[in-house]
N, C-alpha and C positions, 0 to 999 in steps of 0.2 A: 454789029454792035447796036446797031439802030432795033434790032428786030430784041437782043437783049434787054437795052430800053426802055423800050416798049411793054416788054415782061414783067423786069422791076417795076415800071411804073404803075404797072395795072395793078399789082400784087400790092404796093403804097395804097393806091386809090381803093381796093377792097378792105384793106385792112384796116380804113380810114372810115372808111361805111358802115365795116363790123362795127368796128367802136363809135360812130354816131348811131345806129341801129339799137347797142349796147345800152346806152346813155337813155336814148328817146325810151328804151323800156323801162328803165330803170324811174326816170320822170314820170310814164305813166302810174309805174306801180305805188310812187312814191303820192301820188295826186289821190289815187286811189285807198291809201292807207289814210291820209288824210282827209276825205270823206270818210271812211270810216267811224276816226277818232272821233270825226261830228256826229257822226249817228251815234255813238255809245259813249259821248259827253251827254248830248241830247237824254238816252235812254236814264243814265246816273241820275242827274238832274229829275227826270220824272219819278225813279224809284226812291229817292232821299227828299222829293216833294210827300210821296205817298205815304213813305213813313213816318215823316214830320208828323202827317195829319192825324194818319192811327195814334200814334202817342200823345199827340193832345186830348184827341178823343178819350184816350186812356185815365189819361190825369185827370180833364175833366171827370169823368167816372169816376176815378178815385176822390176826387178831390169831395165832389158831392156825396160820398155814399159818408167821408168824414165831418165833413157838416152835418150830416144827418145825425152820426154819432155824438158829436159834438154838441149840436143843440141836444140830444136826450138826455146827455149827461146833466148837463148844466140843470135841466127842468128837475132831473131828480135829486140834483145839487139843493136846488132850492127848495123843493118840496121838503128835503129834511133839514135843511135852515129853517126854517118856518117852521117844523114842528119841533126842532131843539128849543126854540128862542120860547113858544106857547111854552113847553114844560119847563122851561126857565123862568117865564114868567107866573105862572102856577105857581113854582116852587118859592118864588123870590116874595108873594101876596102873602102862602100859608106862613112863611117866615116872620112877616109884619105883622100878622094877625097874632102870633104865638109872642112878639116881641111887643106887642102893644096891651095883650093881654097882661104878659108879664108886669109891664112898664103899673098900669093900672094896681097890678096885688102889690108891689114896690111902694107906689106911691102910699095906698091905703095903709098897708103898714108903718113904712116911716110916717106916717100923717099920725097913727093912733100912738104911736112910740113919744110924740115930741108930743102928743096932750096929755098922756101919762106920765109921763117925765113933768111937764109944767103943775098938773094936779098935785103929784107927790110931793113938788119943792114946797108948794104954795101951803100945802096941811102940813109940812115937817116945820115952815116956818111959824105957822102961829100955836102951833102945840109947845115950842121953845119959848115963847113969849109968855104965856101961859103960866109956864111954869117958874118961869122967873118970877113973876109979879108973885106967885104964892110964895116963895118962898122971902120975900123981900118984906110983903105984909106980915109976917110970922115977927 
């Protein structure tokens, strides 16, 4: 029984090996996935830097070539403000000129109107006088 024993027991103790053998692999393999995960956290980390920067890059690009755009507009914005507003005011002068000339033939006429009018009253009234007195000296 002793030599039994000794059998069982050995066959415990290997199989107790296997499975600490088992385990310590499993640790390593486990240590070694986890460096891994570092290097290609690491790696992530460097390619979501790189792309960060190309797209700024980008934007900036974009963003200047739209100022670009932007200030040209605007200059040509202005440039035809500036010539609407000149033939506005062009148009707005020859209006005054037209509306003052007017104003002038208005005036001289009603002006000759109300001393024609005052002449005519002034002879209708002593032509009536006139002729009263003749007919009253009769």
């Amino acid at each position: 029984m002793t030599n039994e024993t000794n059998t069982s027991s050995n066959s415990v103790f290997g199989a107790i090996e296997n499975v600490k053998k088992n385990v310590q692999d499993n640790v390593k393999s486990v240590k070694e996935t986890v460096a891994n995960l570092g290097q290609f956290k690491g790696q992530v980390k460097a390619m979501v830097k790189e792309a960060q920067g190309e797209f700024a890059k980008l934007v900036n690009k974009d963003l200047a070539i739209a100022k670009k755009k932007i200030a040209a507009e605007k200059a040509l914005l202005e440039k035809e403000v500036k010539k609407q507003t000149l033939i506005a005011k062009k148009f707005i002068a020859t209006q005054k000129k037209e509306i003052a000339v007017l104003q002038a033939k208005l005036e001289k006429i009603v002006a000759n109107k109300t001393t024609k009018k005052k002449a005519t009253k002034k002879v209708a009234k002593k032509a009536t006088k006139k002729a009263t007195k003749k007919v009253a000296s009769k």
